[in-house]
C-alpha positions as CSV (number, residue, x, y, z in Angstrom):
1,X,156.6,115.5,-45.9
2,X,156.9,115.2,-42.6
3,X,159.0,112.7,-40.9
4,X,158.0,109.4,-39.2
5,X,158.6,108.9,-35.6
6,X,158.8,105.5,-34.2
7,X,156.7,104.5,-31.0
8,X,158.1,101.9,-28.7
9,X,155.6,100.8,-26.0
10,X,157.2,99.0,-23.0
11,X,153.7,99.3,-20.9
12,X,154.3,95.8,-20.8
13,X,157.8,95.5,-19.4
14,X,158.6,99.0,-17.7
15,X,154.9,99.9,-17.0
16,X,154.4,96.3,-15.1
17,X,157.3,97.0,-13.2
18,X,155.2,99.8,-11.2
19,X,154.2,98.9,-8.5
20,X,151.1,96.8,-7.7
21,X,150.3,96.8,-12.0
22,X,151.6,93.1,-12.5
23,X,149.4,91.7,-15.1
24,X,148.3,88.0,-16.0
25,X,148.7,86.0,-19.0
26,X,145.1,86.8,-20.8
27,X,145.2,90.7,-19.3
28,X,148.8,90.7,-20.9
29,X,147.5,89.2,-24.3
30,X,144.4,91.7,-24.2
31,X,146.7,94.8,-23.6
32,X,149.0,93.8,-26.4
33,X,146.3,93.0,-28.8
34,X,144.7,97.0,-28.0
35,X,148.3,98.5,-28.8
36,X,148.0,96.6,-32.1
37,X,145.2,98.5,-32.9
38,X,146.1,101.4,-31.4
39,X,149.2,100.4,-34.1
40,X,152.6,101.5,-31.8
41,X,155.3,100.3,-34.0
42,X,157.1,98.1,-31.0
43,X,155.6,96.1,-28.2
44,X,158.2,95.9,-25.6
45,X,156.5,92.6,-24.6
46,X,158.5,91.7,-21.5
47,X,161.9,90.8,-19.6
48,X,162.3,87.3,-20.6
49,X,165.1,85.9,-17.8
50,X,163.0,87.9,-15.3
51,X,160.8,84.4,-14.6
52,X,159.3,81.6,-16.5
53,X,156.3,83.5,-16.3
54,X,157.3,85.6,-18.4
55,X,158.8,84.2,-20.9
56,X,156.0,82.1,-21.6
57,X,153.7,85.5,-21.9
58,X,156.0,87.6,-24.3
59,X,155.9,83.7,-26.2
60,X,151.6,84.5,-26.3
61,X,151.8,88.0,-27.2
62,X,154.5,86.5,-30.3
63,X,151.8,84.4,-31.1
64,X,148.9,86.6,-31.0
65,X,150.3,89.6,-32.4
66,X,151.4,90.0,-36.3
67,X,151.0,94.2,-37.2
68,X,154.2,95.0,-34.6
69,X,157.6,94.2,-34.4
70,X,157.6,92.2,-30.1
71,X,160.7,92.8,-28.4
72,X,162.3,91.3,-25.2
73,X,164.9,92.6,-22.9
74,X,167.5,91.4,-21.9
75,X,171.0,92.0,-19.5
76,X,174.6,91.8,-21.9
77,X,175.0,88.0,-21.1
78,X,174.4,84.9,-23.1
79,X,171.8,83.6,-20.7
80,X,169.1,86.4,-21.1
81,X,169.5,86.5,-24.8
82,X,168.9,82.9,-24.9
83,X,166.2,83.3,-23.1
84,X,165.0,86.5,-25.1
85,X,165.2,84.5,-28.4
86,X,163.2,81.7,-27.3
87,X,160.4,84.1,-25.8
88,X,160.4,85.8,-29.3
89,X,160.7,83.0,-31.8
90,X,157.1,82.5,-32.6
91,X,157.2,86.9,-33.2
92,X,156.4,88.0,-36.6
93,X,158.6,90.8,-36.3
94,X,161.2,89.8,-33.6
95,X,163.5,92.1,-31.8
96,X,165.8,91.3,-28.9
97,X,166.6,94.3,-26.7
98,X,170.0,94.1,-25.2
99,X,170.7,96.6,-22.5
100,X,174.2,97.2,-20.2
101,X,174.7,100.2,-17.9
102,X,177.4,102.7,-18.8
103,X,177.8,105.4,-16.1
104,X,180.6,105.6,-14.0
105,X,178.7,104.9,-11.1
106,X,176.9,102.0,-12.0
107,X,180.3,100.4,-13.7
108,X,182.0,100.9,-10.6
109,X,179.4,99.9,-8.0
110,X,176.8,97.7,-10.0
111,X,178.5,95.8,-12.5
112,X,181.9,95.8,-11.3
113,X,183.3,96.6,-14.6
114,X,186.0,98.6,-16.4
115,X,184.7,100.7,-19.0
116,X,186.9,98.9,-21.5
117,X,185.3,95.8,-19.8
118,X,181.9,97.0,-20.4
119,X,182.7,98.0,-24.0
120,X,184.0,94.2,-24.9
121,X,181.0,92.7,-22.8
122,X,178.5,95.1,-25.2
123,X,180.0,93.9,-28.7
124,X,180.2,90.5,-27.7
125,X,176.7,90.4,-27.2
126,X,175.6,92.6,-29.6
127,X,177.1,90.3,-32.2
128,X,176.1,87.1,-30.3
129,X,172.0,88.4,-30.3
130,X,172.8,88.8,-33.8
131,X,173.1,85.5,-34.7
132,X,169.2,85.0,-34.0
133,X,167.9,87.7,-35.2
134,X,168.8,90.9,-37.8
135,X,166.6,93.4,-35.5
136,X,168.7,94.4,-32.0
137,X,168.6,97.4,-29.7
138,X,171.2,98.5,-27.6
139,X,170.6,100.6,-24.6
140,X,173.2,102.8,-22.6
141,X,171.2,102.2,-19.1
142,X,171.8,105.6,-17.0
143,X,173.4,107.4,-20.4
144,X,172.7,110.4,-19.4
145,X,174.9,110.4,-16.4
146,X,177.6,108.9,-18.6
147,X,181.0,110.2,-20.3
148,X,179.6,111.2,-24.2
149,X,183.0,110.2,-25.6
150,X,182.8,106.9,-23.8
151,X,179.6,106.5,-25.2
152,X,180.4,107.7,-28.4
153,X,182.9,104.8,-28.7
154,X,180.5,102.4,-27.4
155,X,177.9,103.1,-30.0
156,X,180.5,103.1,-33.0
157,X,181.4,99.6,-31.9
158,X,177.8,98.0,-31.3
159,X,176.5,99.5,-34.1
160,X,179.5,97.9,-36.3
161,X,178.3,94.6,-34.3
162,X,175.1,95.0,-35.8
163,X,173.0,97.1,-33.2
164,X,169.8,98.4,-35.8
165,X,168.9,101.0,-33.0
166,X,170.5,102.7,-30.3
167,X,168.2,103.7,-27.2
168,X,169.9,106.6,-25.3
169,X,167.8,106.2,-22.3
170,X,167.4,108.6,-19.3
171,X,167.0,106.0,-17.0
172,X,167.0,107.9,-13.2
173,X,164.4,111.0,-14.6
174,X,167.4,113.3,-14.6
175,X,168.4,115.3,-17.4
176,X,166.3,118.3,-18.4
177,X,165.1,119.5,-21.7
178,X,168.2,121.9,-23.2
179,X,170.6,119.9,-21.6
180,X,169.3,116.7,-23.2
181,X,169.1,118.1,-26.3
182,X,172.7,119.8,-26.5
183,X,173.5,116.0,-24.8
184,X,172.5,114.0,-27.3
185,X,173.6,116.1,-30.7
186,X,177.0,116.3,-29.1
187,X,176.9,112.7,-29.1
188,X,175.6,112.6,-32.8
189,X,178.2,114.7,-33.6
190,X,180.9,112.2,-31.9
191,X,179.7,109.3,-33.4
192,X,178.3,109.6,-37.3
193,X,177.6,106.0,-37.3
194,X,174.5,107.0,-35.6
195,X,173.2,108.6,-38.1
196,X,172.7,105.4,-39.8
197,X,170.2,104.0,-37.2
198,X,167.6,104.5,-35.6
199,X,168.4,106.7,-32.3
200,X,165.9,106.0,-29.5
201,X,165.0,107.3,-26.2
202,X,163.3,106.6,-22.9
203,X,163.0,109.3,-20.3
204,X,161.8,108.6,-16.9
205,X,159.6,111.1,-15.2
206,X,161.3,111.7,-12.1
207,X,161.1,115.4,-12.3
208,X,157.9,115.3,-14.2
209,X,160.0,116.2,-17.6
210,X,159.8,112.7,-19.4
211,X,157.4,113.8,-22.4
212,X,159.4,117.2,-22.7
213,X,163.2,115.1,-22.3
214,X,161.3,113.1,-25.3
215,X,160.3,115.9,-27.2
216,X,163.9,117.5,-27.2
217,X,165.4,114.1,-28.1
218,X,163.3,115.0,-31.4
219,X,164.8,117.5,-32.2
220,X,168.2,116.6,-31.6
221,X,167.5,113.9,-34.0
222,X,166.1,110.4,-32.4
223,X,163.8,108.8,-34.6
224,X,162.4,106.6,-32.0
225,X,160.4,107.4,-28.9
226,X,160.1,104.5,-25.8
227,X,156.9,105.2,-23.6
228,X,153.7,103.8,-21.9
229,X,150.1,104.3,-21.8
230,X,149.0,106.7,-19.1
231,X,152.7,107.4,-18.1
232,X,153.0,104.2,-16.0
233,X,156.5,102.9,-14.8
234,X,159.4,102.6,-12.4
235,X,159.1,105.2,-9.6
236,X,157.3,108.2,-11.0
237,X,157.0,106.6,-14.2
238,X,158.2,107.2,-18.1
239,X,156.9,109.7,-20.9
240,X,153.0,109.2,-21.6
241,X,152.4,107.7,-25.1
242,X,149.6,109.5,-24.8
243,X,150.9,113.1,-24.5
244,X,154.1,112.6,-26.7
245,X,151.2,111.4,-29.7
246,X,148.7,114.3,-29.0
247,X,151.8,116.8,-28.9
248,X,152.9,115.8,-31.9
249,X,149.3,115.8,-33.8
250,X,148.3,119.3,-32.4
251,X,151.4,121.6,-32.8
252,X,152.8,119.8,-36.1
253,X,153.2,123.8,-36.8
254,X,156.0,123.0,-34.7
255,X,157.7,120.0,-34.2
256,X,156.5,119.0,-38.0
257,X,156.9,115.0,-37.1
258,X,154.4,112.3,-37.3
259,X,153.5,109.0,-35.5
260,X,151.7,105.7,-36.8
261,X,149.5,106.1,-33.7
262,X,145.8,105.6,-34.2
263,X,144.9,108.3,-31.4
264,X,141.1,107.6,-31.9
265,X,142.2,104.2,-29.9
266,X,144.1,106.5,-27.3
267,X,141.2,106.6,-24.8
268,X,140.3,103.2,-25.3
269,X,143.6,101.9,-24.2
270,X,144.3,104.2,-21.7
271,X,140.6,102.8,-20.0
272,X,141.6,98.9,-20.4
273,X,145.2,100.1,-18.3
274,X,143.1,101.6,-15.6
275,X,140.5,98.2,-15.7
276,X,143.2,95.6,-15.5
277,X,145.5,97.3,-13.1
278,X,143.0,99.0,-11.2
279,X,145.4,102.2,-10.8
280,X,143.4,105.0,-12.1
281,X,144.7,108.4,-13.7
282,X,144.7,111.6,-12.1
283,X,141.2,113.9,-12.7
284,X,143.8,116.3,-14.1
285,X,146.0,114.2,-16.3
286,X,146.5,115.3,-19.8
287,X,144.7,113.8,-22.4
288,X,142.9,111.1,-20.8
289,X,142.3,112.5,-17.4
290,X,138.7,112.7,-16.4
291,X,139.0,116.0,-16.1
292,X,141.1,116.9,-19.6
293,X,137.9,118.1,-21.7
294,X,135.6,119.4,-18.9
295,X,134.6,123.2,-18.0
296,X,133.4,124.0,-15.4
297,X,134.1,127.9,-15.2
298,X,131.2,130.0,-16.4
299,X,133.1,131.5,-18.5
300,X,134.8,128.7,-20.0
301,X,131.3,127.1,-20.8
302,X,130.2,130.0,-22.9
303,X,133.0,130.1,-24.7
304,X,133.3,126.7,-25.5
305,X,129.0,126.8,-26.2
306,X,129.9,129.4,-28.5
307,X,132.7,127.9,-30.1
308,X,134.4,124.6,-28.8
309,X,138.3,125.9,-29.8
310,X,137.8,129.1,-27.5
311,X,139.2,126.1,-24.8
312,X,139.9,123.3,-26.5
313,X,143.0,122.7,-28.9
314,X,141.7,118.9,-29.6
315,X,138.4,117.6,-29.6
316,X,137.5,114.5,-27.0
317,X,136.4,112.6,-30.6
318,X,140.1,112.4,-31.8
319,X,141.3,110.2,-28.8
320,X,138.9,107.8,-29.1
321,X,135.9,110.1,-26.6
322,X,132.1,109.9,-27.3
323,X,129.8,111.6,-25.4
324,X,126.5,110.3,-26.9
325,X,124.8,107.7,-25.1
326,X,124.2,104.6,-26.6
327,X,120.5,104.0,-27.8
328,X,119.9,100.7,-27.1
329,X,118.1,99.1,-24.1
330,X,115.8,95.8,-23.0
331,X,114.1,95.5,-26.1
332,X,117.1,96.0,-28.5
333,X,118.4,93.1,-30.6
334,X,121.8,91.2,-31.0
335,X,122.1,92.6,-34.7
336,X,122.1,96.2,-33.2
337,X,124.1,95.3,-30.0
338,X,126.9,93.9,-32.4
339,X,127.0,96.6,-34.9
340,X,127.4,98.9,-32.2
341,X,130.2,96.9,-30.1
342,X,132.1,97.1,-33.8
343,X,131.3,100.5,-33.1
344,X,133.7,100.8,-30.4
345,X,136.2,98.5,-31.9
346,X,135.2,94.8,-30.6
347,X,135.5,92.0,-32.8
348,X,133.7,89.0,-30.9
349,X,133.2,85.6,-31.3
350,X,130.2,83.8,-31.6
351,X,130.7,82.4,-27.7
352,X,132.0,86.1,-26.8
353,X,129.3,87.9,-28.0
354,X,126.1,85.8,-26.5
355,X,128.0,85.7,-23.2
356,X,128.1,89.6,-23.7
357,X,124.5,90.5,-25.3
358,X,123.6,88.7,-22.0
359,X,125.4,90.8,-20.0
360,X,124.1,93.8,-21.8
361,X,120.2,92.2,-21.6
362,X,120.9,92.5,-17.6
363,X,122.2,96.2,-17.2
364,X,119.3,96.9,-19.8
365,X,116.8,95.8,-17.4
366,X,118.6,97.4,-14.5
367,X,119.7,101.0,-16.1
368,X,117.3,103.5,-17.9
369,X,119.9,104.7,-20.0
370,X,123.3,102.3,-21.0
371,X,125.9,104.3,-22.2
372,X,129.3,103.0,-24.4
373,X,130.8,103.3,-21.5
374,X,128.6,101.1,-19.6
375,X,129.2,98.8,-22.5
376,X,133.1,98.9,-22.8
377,X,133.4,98.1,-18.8
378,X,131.4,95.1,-19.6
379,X,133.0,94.0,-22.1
380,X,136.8,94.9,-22.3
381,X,136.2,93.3,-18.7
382,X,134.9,89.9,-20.0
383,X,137.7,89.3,-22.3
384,X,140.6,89.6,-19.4
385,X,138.1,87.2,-17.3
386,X,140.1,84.3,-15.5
387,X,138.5,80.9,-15.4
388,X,136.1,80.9,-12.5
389,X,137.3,79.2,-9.6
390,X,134.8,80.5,-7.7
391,X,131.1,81.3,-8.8
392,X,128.9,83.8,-6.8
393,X,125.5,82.4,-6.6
394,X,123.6,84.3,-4.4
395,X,124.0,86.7,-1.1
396,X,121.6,88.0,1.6
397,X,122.6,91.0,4.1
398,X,121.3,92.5,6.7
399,X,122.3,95.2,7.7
400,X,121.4,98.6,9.5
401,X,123.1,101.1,12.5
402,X,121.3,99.4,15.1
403,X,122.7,96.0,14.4
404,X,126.0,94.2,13.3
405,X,126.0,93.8,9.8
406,X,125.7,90.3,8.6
407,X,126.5,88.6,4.9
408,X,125.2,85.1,4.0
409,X,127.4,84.3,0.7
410,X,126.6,81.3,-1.4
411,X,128.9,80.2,-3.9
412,X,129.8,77.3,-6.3
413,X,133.3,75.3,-6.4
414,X,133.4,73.0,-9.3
415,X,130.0,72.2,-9.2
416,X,129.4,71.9,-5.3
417,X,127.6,74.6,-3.3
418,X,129.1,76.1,-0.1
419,X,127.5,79.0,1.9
420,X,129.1,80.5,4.9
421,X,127.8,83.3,7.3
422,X,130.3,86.4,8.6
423,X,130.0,89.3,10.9
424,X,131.8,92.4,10.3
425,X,131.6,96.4,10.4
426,X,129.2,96.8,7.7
427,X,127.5,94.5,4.9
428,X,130.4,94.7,2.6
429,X,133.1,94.0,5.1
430,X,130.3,91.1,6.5
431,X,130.5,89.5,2.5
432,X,134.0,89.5,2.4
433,X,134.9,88.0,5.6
434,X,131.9,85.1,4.1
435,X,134.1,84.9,0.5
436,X,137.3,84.3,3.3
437,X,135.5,81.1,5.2
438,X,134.6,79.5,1.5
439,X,137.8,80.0,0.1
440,X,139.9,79.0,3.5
441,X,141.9,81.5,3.2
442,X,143.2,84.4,5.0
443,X,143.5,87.3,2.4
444,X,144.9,90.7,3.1
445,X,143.0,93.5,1.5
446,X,145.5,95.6,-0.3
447,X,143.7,98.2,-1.3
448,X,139.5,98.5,-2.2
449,X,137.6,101.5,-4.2
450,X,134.4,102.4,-5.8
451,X,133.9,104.8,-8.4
452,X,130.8,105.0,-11.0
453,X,131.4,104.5,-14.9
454,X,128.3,106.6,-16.0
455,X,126.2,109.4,-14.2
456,X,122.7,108.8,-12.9
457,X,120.9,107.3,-9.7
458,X,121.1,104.1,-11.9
459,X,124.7,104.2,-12.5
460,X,127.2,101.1,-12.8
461,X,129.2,100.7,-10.3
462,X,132.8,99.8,-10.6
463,X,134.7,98.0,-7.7
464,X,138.3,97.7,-7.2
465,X,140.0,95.1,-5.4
466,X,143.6,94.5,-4.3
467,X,144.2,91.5,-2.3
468,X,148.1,90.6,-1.2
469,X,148.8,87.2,-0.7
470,X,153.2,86.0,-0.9
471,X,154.0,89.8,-1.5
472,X,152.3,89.6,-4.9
473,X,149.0,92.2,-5.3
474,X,146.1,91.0,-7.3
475,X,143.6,92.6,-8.8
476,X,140.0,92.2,-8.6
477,X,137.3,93.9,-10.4
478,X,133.3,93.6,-10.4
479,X,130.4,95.7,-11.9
480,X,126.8,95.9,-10.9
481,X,124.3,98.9,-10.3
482,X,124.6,97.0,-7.0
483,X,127.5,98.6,-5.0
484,X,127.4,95.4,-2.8
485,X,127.3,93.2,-5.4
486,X,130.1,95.3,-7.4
487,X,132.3,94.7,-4.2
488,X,131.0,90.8,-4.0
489,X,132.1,90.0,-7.6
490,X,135.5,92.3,-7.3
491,X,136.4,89.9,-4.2
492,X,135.4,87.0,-5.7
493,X,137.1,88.0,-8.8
494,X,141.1,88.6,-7.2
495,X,140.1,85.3,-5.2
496,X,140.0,83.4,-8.9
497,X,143.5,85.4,-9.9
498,X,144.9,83.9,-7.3
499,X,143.6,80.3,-7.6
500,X,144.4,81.1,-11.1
501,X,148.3,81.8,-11.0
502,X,148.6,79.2,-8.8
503,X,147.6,76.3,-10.7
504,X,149.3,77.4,-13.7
């Protein structure tokens, strides 16, 4: 029988640390409710001393989610494991996540500590996050830089404090595959007690080797594997959960272990990361990349025409992919539209699901063909919807290269009307300088892309906001078949994110 690897996702505490992929409340809730049922055995939920904020979000995610043990982080002092516990005590399965740095440099230069220092500091709170809770982790941050005696003697000691797992983390992307493996059995070796436990790891991918660092922990012996959806993280990121999974499912000939990963929900997930952070993957990126089961070589299609494992060693269905079109259009009914939204995993309410057969009735009437894709923009993007601030009512351009563009924008404020008229180079620019006159506000425009979700003349378009305001980026996203429009309602969208966060 083969033997059952742990995944720990921290795309909610590492992965939010990237830059410009900070979340809000109901976008955190969402993402934790799709790793449920993509079924990861640990939510690393948040860093619950990092801000009231969250704390009060790893607090919802407790709330929401029963199938996976939630775990918060937090620094060796009594303050942040406080504050841990009282993020996690609504969790089903609670886990508080203590962490303390153990190299030689970072003793010396960050923490100020002697190692003998840094030992006493770890078992003290070890045994002190004990006293909430039976499930703690205990992390070595920078281990792989560190002394394997001295860490040897740090894990006998937590471990006796009542550390359940030890995370063995390559925190700076440095180590490399052999190394990490004849790294960590030498530790193993030093310390039996670690046998006992689970042994974790979490590689960052400086050097582009966190999903093979991860895979060599394996086989040295860890039991648990930290990692996020589509790789995000610190710097250049941590080990894809995605990869690690597929890895494991396809060459079991080899590494003979196996996850409690749903990888039909792989795809899925990886899609609602890319909608509520609006950083997309890489064409090229394994598994999930656009580009990951197309052919365009001649000779590639006619092998894979004439047998589809001449080029592919996984098919698109078993991480979630469907290319057939969804056959439903204007005249289709709400029974059919539901039964095919179960289809791809949504479980509406009554409220949820007229607000989204509406939405569906409009593209209907816009698009020849709708597509599940077409469907899951709409409404994975509904669900992570912030309470509208701002309503878009209706917008007129003019626009042409003989004259400056110009954008009449009308839109409604808690039931009053306000229409302003800009200028600008070109009609988009025109409607957002109008959005800036209703709001009053001056808003820096981070970042701004469109891409399409299906093919076709017809095809939605999907706009991408990022507006800075107070060094904080906020995402804003908007659909139509309607580029203009699309770019309208992603505006208008960051502009209620903001109003949002800060009247709550």
């Amino acid at each position: 029988m083969a033997k059952k690897i742990k995944i720990f996702d921290t795309t909610l505490r590492d992965g939010e640390q990237s830059p410009g992929c900070s979340m809000n409340l109901k976008e955190k809730i969402e993402m934790a409710q799709q790793l449920e049922r993509l079924n990861v055995d640990i939510i690393e939920a948040g860093f619950a001393a990092a801000s009231t904020g969250d704390l009060h979000s790893i607090q919802e995610i407790s709330k929401n989610i029963k199938n996976c043990v939630i775990t918060s982080l937090a620094r060796a002092n009594k303050e942040d494991i406080d504050k841990a516990w009282e993020s996690l005590k609504y969790a089903t399965h609670p886990r508080i996540h203590v962490f303390i740095a153990t190299s030689p440099i970072h003793m010396e230069y960050k923490l100020k500590l002697t190692p003998e220092q840094v030992i006493s500091t770890a078992v003290e709170m070890v045994s002190y996050a004990k006293l909430y809770c039976n499930d703690i982790e205990f992390s070595a941050e920078d281990a792989t830089r560190s002394n394997v005696d001295f860490l040897a003697e740090i894990f006998d000691k937590v471990i006796k404090a009542g550390a359940t797992t030890i995370n063995i983390p390559d925190t700076v992307g440095y180590t490399t595959p052999d190394e990490y493996y004849n790294f960590l059995t030498e530790i193993i070796e030093k310390c039996p007690s670690l046998k006992t436990i689970d042994i974790s790891v979490h590689c960052h991918n400086d050097l582009g080797l966190g999903v093979a660092n991860s895979l060599a922990a394996l086989r040295a012996g860890a039991t648990q594997i930290e990692c996020t959806v589509n790789g995000i993280g610190e710097r250049a990121g941590n080990a894809a959960l995605e990869e690690i999974v597929m890895v494991l499912n396809t060459r079991k000939d080899i590494y003979g272990f196996e996850t409690n990963i749903d990888a039909k929900q792989i795809m899925r997930s990886s899609n609602l990361l890319t909608r509520i952070t609006g950083v997309k993957v890489q064409p090229n990126k394994a598994i999930v990349g656009a580009n990951a089961f197309a052919h365009e070589s001649g000779i590639h299609q006619h092998g894979v025409l004439s047998n589809k494992e001449t080029y592919e060693i996984m098919t698109p269905e078993s991480i979630g992919l469907d290319t057939n079109k969804l056959v439903l259009g204007k005249h289709s009914g709400r029974h059919a539209f539901n039964d095919k939204l179960k289809q791809l995993g949504y479980e509406l309410t009554k409220e949820e699901l007229d607000i989204a057969f509406a939405k569906f009735k409009d593209l209907a009437d816009k698009k020849k063909d709708v597509f599940d894709k077409d469907i899951d923009a709409l409404v994975s993007r509904q669900k992570i919807e912030v309470p509208q601030t701002f309503e878009l009512q209706k917008y007129v351009i003019n626009s042409g290269n003989i004259i400056t563009s110009t954008a009449t924008v009308t839109m409604v404020k808690e039931g009053s009307v306000i229409e302003e008229v800009a200028v600008g180079e070109g009609p988009i620019y025109a409607s957002f300088k109008a959005i800036e006159k209703i709001v009053g506000k001056e808003l820096e425009l981070d970042d701004f892309s469109l891409s399409s979700i299906t093919e076709g003349e017809d095809a939605l378009g999907d706009a991408v906001i990022r507006l800075k305001e107070n060094d904080h980026i906020y995402v804003g996203r908007g659909l139509s078949t309607d580029i203009i429009e699309a770019s309208i309602k992603a505006y208008i969208n960051a502009v209620n994110k903001i109003m949002f966060e800060q009247n709550n």
